[in-house]
C-alpha positions as CSV (number, residue, x, y, z in Angstrom):
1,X,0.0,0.0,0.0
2,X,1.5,3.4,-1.0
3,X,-1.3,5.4,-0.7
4,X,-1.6,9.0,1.0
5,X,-2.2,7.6,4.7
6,X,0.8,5.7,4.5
7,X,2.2,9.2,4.9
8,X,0.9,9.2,8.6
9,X,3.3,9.5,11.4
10,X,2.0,7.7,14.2
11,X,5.0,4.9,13.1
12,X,8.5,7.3,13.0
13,X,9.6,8.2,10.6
14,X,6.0,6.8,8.6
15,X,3.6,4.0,8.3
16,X,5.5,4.1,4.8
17,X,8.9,3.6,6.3
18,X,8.0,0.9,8.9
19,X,5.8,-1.3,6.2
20,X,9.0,-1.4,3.8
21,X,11.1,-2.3,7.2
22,X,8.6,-5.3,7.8
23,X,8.5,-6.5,4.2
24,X,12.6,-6.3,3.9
25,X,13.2,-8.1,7.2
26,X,10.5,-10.4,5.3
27,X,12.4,-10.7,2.0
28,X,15.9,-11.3,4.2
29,X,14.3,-14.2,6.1
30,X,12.9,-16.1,3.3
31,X,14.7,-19.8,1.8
32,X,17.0,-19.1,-0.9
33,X,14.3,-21.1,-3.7
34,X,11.6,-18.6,-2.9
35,X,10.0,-16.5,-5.1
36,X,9.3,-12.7,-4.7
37,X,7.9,-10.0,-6.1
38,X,6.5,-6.4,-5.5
39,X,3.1,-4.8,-6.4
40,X,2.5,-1.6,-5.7
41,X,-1.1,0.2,-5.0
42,X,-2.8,3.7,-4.4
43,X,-5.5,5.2,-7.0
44,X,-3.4,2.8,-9.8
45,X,-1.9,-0.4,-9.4
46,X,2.0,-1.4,-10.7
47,X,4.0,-3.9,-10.6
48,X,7.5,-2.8,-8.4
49,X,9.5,-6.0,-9.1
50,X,8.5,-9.5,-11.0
51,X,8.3,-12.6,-8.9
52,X,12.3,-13.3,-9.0
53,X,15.0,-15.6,-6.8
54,X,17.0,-12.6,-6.5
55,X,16.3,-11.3,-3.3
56,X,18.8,-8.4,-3.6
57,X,17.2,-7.3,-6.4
58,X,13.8,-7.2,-5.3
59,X,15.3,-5.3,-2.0
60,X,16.9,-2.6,-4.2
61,X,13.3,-1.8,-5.9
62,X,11.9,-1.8,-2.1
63,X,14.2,0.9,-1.2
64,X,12.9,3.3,-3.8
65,X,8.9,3.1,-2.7
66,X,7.3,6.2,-1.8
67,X,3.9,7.0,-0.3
68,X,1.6,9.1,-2.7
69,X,-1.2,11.0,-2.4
70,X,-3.6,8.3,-3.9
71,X,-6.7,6.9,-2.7
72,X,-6.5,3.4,-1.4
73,X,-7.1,0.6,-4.2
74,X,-6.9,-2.6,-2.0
75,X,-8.7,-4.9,-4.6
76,X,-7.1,-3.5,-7.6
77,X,-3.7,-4.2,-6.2
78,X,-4.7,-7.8,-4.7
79,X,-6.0,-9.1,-8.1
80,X,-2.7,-8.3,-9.8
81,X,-0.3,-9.9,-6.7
82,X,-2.9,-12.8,-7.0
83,X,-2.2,-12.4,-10.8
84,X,1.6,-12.6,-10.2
85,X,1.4,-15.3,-7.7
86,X,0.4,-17.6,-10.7
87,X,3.1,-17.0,-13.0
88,X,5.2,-19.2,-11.6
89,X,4.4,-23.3,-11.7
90,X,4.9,-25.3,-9.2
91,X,5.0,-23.0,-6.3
92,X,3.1,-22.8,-3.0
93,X,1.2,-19.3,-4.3
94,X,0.5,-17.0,-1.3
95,X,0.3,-13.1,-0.8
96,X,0.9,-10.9,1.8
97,X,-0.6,-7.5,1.6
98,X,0.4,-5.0,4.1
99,X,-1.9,-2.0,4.4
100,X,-3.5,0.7,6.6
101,X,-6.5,1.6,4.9
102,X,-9.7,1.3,3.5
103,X,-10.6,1.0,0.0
104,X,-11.9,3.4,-1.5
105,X,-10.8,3.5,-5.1
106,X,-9.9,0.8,-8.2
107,X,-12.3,-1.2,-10.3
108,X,-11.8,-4.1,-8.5
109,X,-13.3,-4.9,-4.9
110,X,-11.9,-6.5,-1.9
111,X,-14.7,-9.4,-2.5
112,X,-14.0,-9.4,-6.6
113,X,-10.5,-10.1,-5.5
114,X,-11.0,-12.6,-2.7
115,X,-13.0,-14.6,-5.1
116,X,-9.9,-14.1,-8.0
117,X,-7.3,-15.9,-5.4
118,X,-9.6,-18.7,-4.2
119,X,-9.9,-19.6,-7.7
120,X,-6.6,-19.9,-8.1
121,X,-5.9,-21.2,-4.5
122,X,-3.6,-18.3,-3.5
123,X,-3.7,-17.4,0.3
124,X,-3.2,-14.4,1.5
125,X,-1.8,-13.2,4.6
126,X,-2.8,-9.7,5.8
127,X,-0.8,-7.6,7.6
128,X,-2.7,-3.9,9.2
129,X,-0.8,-0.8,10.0
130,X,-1.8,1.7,11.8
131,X,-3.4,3.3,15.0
132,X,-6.0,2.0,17.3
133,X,-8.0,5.4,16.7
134,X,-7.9,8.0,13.1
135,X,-4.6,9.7,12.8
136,X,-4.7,13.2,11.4
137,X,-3.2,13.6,7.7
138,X,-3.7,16.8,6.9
139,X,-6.5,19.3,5.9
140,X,-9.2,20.0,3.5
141,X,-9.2,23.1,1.3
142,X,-11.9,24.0,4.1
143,X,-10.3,23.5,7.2
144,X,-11.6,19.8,7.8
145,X,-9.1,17.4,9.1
146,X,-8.5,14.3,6.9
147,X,-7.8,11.4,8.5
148,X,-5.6,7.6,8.0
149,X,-7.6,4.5,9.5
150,X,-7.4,1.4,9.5
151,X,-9.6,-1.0,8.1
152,X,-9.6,-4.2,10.5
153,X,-12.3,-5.6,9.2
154,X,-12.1,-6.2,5.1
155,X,-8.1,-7.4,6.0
156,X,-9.1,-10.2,8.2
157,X,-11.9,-11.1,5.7
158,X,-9.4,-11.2,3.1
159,X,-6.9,-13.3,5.4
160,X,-9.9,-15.6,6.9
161,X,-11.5,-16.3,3.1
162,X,-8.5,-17.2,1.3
163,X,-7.0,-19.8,4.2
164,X,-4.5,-16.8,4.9
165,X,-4.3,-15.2,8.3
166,X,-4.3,-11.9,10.2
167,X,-1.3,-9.7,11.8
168,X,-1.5,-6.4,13.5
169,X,1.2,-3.8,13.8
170,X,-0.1,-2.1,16.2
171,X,0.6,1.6,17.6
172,X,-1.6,2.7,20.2
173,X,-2.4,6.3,20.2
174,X,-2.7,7.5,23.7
175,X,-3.6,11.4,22.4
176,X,-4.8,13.1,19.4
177,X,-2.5,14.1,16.4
C-alpha cells in the first residue's frame, strides 16, 4: 500500500517507512528457492518487481517506494499480486498484503479479488498498519481534518476467506494528532 495515509506518522519516521522495514526483514528471512515480487497500490496499481529468486534485487526496488497522495485501491492491487502469484508453476502461491486503509478507489473490490485468489488457490496473509484510533493527515481546502484509519475488518476477511491469516502492527495512540 502506497497510498496518501501511508504518509501518517504515528509509526516514525511513517507507516510508509515501517511497512518497507517489515517486508525487507520479510524478503531477508525467506529460503533461498523462494520467489518474490512487489506490487505496488494507491488510486493505480503497478508492478514494483516481477516474482524473481534474487532477493537483492527485489530489495533494491523496495528501497525506492514512496507513499503518494492516492486513494486506497486494495482490490485493484490484490487481483494483480494474485495475478503474479500464478506465474510461476509449481510454487506454493501466497500473498501478503500489508496496508493501513480502506478501500476506497480501483475497479476491483476486496470481494471481486477474494474470489480471484480462491480460484486460483492463492492465500493471503494480511498484515494492518496503523493506530488503534484516526490519525490526522492533513486538511481539506476548508479547514476539515482528513484522517488515516485502519480498516480491520475487510483485512481479516481477506486473510480468513483465502486460508491466509491476520497480523496487527499495532501503535496505540494514547492522544490526538
Amino acid at each position: 500500500d502506497i497510498s496518501g495515509s501511508m504518509n501518517a506518522k504515528d509509526y516514525k519516521p511513517s507507516r510508509m517507512e515501517a511497512a518497507k522495514n517489515a517486508a525487507k526483514i520479510l524478503i531477508e528471512n525467506l529460503k533461498p528457492k523462494d520467489y518474490i515480487g512487489i506490487v505496488a497500490f494507491e488510486t493505480s496499481v503497478r508492478t514494483i518487481a516481477y516474482l524473481t529468486p534474487y532477493k537483492e534485487k527485489v530489495l533494491e526496488k523496495l528501497k525506492d517506494l514512496k507513499a503518494s497522495e492516492g486513494r486506497t485501491a486494495i482490490g485493484d492491487g490484490l487481483a494483480l499480486a494474485v495475478d503474479m502469484a500464478t506465474s510461476v508453476p509449481n510454487k506454493k502461491r501466497i500473498v501478503i498484503l500489508l496496508s493501513d486503509g480502506v478501500n476506497n478507489a480501483g475497479s476491483i473490490s476486496p470481494q471481486q479479488a477474494i474470489e480471484f485468489a480462491k480460484n486460483n488457490k492463492v492465500q493471503v496473509y494480511t498484515v494492518g498498519i496503523g493506530s488503534n484510533k484516526p490519525v490526522i493527515l492533513g486538511y481539506d481546502f476548508f479547514g476539515n481534518p482528513i484522517y488515516a484509519e485502519l480498516d480491520e475488518t475487510t483485512l481479516k476477511k481477506i486473510a480468513a476467506s483465502t486460508n491466509g491469516k491476520y497480523f496487527l502492527s499495532l501503535i496505540h495512540i494514547s492522544e490526538p494528532t
